[in-house]
NUZA-890543 format. One line per field, with one value per residue: residue number from 1; y, z, x of N, C-alpha, C in turn. Coordinates in pm, whole numbers, plus 50000, padded with zeros to 5 digits. Layout:
N
marlum: c(NUM, ...);
nY: c(Y, ...);
nZ: c(Z, ...);
nX: c(X, ...);
caY: c(Y, ...);
caZ: c(Z, ...);
caX: c(X, ...);
cY: c(Y, ...);
cZ: c(Z, ...);
cX: c(X, ...);
This chain:
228
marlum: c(1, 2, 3, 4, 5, 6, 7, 8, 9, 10, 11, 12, 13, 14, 15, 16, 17, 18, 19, 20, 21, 22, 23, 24, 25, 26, 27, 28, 29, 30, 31, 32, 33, 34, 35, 36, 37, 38, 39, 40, 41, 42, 43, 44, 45, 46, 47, 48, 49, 50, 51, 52, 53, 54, 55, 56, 57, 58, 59, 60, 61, 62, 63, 64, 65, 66, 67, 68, 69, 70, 71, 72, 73, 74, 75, 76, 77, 78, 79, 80, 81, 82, 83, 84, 85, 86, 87, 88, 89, 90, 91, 92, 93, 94, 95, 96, 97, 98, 99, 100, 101, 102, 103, 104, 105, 106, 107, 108, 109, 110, 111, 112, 113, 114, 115, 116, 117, 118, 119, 120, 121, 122, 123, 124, 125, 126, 127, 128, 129, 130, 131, 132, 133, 134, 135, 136, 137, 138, 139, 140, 141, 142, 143, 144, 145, 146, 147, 148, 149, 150, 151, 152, 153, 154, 155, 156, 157, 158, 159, 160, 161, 162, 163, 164, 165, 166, 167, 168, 169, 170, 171, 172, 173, 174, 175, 176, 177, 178, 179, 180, 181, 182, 183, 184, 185, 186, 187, 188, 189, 190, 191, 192, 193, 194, 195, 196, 197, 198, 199, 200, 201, 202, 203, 204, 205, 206, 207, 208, 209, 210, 211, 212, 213, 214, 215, 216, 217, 218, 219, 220, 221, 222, 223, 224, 225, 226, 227, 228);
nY: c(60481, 60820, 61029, 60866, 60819, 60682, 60585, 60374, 60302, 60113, 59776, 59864, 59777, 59876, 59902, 59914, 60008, 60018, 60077, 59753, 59781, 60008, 60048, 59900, 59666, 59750, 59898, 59731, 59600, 59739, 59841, 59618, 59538, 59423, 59616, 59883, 60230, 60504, 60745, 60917, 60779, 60469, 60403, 60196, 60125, 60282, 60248, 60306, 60129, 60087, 59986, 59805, 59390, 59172, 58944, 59064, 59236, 59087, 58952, 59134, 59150, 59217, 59140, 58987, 58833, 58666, 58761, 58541, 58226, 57991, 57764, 57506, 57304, 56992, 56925, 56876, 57009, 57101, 57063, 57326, 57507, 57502, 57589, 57844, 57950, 57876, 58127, 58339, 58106, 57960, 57683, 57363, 57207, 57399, 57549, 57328, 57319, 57593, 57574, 57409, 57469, 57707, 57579, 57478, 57663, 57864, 57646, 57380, 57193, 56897, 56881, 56863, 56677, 56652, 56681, 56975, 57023, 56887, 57059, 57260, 57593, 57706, 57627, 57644, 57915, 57967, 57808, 57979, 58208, 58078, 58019, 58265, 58370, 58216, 58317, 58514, 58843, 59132, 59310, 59240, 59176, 59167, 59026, 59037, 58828, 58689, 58648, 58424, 58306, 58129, 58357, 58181, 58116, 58352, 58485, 58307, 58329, 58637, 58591, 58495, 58632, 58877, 58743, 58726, 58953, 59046, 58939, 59150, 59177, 59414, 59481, 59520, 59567, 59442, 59423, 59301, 59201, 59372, 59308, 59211, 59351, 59600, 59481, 59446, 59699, 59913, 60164, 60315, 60362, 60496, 60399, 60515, 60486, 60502, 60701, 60857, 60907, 60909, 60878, 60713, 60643, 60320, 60402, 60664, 60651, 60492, 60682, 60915, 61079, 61068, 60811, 60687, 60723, 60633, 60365, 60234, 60247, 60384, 60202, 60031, 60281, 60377, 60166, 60129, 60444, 60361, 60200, 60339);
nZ: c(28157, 28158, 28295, 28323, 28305, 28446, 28457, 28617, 28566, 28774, 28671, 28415, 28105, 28003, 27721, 27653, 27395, 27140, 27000, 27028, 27283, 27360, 27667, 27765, 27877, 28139, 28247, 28352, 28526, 28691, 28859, 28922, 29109, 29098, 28953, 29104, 29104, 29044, 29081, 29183, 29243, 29295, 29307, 29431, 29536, 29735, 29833, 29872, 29666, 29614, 29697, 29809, 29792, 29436, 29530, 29788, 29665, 29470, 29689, 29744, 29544, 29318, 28994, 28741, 28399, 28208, 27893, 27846, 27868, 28112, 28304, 28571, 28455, 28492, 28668, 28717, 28557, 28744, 28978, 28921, 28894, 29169, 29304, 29273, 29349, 29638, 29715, 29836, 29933, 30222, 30314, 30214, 30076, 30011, 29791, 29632, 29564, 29460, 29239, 29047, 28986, 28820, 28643, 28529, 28421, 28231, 28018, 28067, 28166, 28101, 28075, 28330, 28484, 28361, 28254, 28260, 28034, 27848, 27701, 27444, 27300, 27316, 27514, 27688, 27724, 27843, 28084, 28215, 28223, 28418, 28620, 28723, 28775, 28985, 29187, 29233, 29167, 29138, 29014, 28634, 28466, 28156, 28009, 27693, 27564, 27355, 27202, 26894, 26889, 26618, 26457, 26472, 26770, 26872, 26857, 27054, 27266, 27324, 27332, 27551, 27773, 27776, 27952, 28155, 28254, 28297, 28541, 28694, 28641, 28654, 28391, 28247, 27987, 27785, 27417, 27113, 26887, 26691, 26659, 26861, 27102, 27033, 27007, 27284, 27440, 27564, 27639, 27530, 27552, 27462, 27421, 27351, 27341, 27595, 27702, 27706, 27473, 27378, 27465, 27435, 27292, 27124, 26839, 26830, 26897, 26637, 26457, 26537, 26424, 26553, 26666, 26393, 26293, 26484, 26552, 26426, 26133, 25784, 25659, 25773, 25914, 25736, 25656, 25946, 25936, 25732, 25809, 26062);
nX: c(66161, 65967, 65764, 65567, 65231, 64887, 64592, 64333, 64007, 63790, 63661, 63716, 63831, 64169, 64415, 64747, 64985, 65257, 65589, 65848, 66018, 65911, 65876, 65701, 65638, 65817, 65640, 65472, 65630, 65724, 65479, 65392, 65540, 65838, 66006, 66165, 65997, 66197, 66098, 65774, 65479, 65256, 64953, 64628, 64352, 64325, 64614, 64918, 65162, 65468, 65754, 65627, 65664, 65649, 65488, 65315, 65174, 65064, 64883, 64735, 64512, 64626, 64745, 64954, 65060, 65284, 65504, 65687, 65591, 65594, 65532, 65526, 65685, 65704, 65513, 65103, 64854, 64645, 64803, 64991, 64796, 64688, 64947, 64932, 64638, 64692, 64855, 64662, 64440, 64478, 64462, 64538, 64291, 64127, 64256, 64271, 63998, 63922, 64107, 64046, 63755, 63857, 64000, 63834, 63689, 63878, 63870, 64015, 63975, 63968, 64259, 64328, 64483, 64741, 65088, 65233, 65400, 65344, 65122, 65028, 65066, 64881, 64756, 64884, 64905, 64684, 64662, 64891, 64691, 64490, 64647, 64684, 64382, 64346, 64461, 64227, 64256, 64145, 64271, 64364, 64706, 64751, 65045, 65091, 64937, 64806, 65010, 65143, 64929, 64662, 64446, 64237, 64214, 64292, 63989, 63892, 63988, 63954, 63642, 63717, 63805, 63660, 63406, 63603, 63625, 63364, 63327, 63396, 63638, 63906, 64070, 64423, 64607, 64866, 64955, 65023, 64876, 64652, 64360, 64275, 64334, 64192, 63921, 63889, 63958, 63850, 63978, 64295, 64649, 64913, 65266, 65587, 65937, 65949, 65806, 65449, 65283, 65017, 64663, 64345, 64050, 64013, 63967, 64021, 64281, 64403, 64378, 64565, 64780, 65068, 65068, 65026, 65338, 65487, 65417, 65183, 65169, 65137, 64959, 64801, 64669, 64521, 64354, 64231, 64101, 63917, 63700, 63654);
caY: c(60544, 60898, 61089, 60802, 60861, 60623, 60559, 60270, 60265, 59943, 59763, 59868, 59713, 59939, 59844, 59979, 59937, 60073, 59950, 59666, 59829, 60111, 60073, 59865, 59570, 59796, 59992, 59621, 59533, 59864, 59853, 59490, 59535, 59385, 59735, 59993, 60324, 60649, 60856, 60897, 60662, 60406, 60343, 60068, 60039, 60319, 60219, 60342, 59980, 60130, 59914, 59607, 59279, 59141, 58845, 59139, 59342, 58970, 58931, 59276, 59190, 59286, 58987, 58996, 58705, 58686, 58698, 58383, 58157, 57922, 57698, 57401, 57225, 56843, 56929, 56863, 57148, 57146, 57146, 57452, 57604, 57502, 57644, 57966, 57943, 57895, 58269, 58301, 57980, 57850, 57541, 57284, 57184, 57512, 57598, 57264, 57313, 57712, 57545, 57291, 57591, 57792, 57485, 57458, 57844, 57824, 57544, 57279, 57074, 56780, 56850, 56894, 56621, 56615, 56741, 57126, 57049, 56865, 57116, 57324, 57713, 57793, 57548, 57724, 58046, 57958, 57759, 58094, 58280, 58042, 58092, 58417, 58439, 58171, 58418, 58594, 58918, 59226, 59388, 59131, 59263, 59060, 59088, 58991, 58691, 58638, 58654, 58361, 58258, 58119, 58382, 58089, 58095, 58472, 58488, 58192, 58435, 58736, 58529, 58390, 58762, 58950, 58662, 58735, 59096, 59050, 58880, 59256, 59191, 59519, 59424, 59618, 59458, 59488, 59365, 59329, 59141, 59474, 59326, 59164, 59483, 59702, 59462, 59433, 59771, 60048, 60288, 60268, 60413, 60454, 60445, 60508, 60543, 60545, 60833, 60825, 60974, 60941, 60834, 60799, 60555, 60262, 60476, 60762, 60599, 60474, 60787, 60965, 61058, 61044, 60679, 60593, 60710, 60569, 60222, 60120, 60257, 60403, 60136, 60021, 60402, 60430, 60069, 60177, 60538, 60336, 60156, 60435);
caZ: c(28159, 28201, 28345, 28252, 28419, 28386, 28528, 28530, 28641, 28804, 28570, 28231, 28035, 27951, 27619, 27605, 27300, 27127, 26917, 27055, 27343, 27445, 27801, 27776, 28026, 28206, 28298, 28428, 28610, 28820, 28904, 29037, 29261, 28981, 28944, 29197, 29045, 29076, 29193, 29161, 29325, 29295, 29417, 29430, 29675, 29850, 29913, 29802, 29658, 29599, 29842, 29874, 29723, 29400, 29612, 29864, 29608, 29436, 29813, 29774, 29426, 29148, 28972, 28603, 28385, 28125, 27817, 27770, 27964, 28213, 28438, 28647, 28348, 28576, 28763, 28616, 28479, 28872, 29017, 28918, 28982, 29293, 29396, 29260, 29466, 29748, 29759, 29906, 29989, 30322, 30357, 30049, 30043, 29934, 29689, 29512, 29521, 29378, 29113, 28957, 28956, 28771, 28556, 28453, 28374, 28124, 27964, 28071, 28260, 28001, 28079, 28441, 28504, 28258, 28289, 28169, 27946, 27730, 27676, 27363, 27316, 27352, 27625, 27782, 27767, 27904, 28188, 28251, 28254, 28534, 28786, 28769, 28814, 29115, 29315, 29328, 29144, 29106, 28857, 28586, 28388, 28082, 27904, 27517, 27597, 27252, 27131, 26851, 26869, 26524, 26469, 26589, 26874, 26939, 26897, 27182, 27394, 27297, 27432, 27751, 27837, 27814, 28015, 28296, 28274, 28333, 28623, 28768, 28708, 28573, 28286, 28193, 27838, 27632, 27340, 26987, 26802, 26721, 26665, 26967, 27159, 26927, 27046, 27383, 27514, 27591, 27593, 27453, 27572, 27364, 27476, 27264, 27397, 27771, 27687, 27717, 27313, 27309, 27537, 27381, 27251, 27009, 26697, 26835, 26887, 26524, 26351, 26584, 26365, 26610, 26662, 26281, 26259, 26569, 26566, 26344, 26043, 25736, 25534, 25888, 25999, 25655, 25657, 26029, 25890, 25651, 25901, 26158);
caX: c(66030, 65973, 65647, 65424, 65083, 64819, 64469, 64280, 63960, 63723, 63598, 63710, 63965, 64301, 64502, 64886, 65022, 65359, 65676, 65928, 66112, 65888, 65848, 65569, 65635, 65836, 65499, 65373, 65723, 65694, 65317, 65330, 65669, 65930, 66134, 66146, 66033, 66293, 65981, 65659, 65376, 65173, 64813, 64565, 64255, 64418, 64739, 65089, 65233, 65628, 65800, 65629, 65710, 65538, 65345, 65219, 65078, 64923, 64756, 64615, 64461, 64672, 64857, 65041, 65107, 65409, 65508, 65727, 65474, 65681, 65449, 65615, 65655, 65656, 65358, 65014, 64795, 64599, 64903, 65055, 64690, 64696, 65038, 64894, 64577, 64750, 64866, 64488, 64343, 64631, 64424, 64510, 64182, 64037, 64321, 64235, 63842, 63976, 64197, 63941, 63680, 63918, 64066, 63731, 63663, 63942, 63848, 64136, 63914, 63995, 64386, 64423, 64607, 64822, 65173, 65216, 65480, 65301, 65068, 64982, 65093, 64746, 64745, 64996, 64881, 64503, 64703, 64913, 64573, 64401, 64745, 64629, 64270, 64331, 64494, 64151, 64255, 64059, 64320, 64497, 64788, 64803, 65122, 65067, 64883, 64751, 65135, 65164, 64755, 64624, 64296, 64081, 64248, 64222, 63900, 63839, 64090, 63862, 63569, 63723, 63835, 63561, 63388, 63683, 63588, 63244, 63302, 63423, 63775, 63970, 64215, 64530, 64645, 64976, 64953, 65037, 64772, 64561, 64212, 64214, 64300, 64087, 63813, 63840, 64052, 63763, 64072, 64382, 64711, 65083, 65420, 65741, 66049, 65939, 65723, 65298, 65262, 64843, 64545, 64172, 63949, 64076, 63912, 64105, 64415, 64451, 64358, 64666, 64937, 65189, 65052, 65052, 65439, 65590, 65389, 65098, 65249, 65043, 64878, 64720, 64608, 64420, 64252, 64162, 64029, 63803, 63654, 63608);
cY: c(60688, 60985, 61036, 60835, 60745, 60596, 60445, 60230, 60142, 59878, 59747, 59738, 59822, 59872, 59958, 59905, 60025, 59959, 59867, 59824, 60012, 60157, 59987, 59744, 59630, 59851, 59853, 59566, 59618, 59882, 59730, 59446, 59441, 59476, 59825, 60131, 60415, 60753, 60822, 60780, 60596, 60351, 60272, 60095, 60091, 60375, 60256, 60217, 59985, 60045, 59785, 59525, 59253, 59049, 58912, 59220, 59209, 58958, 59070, 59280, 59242, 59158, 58995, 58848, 58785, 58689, 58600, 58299, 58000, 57825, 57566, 57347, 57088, 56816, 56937, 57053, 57189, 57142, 57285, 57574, 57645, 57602, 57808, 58017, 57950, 58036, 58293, 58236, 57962, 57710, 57452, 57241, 57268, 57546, 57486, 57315, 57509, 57650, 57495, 57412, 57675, 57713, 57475, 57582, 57820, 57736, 57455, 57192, 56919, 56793, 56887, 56799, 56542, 56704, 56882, 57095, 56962, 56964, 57215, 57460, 57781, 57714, 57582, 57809, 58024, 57912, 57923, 58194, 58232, 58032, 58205, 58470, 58348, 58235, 58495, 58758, 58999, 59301, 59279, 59234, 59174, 59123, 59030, 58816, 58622, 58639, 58507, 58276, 58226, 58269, 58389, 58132, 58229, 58499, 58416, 58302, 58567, 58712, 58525, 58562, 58889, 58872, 58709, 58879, 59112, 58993, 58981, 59253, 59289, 59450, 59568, 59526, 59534, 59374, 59382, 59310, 59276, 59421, 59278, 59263, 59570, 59582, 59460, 59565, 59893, 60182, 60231, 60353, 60347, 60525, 60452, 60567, 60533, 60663, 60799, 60916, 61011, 60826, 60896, 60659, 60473, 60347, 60603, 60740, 60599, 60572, 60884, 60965, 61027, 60826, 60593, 60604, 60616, 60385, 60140, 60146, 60345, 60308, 60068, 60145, 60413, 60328, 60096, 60291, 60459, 60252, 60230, 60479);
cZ: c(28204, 28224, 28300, 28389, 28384, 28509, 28524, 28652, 28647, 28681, 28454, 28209, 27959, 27851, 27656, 27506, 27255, 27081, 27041, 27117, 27385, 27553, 27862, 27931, 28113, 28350, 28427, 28529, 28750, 28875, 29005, 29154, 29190, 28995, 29066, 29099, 29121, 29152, 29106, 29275, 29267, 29355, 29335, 29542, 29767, 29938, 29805, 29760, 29658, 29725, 29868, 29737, 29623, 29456, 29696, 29756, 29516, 29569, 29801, 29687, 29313, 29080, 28801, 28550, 28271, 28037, 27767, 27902, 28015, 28336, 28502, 28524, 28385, 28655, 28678, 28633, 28633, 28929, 29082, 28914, 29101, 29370, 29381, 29366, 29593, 29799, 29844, 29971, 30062, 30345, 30183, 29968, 29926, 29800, 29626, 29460, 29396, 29261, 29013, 28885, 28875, 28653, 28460, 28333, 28240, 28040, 27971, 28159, 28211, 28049, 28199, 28482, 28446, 28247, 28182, 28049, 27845, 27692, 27539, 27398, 27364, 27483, 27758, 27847, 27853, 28048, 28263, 28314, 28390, 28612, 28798, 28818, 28913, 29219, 29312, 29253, 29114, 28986, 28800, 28504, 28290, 27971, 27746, 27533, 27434, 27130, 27031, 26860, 26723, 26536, 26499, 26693, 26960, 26974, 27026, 27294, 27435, 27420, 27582, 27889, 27876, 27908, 28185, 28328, 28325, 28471, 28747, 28774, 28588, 28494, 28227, 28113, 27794, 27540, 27164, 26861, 26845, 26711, 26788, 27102, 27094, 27013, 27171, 27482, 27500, 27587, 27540, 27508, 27519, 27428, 27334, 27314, 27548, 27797, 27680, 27580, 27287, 27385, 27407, 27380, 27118, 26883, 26685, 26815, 26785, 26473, 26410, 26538, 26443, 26617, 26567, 26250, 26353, 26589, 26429, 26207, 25903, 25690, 25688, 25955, 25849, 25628, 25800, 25973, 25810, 25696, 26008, 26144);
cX: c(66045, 65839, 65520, 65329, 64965, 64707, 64365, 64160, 63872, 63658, 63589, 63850, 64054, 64376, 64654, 64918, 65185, 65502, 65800, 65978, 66045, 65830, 65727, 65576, 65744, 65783, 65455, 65504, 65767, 65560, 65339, 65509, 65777, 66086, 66080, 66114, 66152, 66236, 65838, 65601, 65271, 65024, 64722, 64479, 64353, 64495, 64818, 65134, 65367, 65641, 65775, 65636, 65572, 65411, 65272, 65115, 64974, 64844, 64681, 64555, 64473, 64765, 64885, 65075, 65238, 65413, 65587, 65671, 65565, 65577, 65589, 65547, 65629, 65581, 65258, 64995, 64717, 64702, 64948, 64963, 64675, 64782, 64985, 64739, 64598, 64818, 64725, 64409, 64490, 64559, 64417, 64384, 64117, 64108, 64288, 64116, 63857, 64039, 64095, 63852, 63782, 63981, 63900, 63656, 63718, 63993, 63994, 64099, 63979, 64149, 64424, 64509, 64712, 64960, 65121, 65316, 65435, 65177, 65084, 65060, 64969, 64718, 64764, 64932, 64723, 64534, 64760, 64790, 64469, 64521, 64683, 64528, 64275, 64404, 64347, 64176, 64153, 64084, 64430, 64538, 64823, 64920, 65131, 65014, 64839, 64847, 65092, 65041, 64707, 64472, 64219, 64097, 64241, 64136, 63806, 63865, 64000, 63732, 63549, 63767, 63799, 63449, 63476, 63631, 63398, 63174, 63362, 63589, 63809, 64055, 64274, 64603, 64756, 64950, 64907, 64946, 64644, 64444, 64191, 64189, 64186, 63912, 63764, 63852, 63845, 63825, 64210, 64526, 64883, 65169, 65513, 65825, 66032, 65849, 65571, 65287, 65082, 64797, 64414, 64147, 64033, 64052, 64007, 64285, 64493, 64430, 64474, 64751, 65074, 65176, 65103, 65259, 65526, 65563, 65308, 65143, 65123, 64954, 64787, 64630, 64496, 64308, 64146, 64068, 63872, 63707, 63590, 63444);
């Protein structure tokens, strides 16, 4: 990475987007205490975060999910809510009564106790998505969550995510599936190479030549244009 800058304020929802290998979950592995940056700083509600561990900076309200989605695969679906709750809730009690409420949010009420590994891709990923909002976060960092989603299934995601956002939580999105960014991102920001190439508005974004050469390509920047 080199002199990325980025701002993200309460509330909205942030898209990064950009081709295979340009810095993108980098951006999210140095924000939430992953990589150490070289320089520069980080703030939050603040505070400088450089330095502390990723679980301190999840107790302060910032928490990231993945993109190859990993739960305790031999623990049910409350479970592996739970253990995530428990960053927050220290009394088991509360981290269950937090899990259920949150199992329920993202519709897996029907499969909490049902191991994770039999679960669905979309299963997965919705499970991935309630560890996260049972820590309590203020800012989620979703990394391509809507990777390998049928459509349908975006659009549910679409749904359930502007839903999380409405409930005051900031979202910072990578991700590849453009309508789903394009629908939910309020701004839009491109990496290539480790480099920040173009900030604006999704409409702006795609009409950015540097954009259409280094990522979306032409026959996508002119279907965007005709749309604009």
């Amino acid at each position: 990475m080199s002199q990325v800058s980025l701002d993200l304020e309460e509330g909205e929802i942030l898209g990064i987007i950009g081709p295979n290998g340009a810095g993108k979950t980098t951006v999210f592995n140095t924000i939430t205490g992953f990589f150490k940056p070289d320089a520069g700083e980080i703030w939050f509600s603040g505070e400088n975060l450089v330095n502390l561990k990723p679980h301190q900076i999840c107790q302060r309200g910032m928490v990231r999910t993945f993109q190859l989605v990993k739960p305790f695969l031999q623990l049910t679906v409350l479970d592996n809510v739970v253990v995530a709750a428990l960053n927050r809730r220290k009394i088991v009690q509360e981290a269950n009564e937090k899990a259920l409420e949150t199992i329920d949010f993202v519709g897996l009420s029907e499969k909490k106790d049902h191991l994770a590994t039999g679960l669905t891709l979309p299963g997965r990923k919705r499970l991935e998505l309630a560890r996260a909002l049972a820590t309590e976060p203020k800012v989620l960092l979703l990394d391509e969550v809507m990777a390998g989603l049928t459509p349908t299934e975006v659009d549910a995601l679409i749904r359930l995510l502007t839903e999380v956002n409405q409930k005051g939580i900031t979202i910072l999105l990578i991700e590849h599936v453009m309508r789903g960014l394009m629908a939910l991102s309020k701004r839009v920001v491109v990496l290539n190479y480790g480099v920040k190439i173009a900030e604006g508005t999704p409409k702006e974004v795609v009409k950015n030549s540097r954009v259409i050469e280094a990522y979306l390509g032409e026959e996508f920047g002119r279907e965007e244009l005709k749309g604009a």
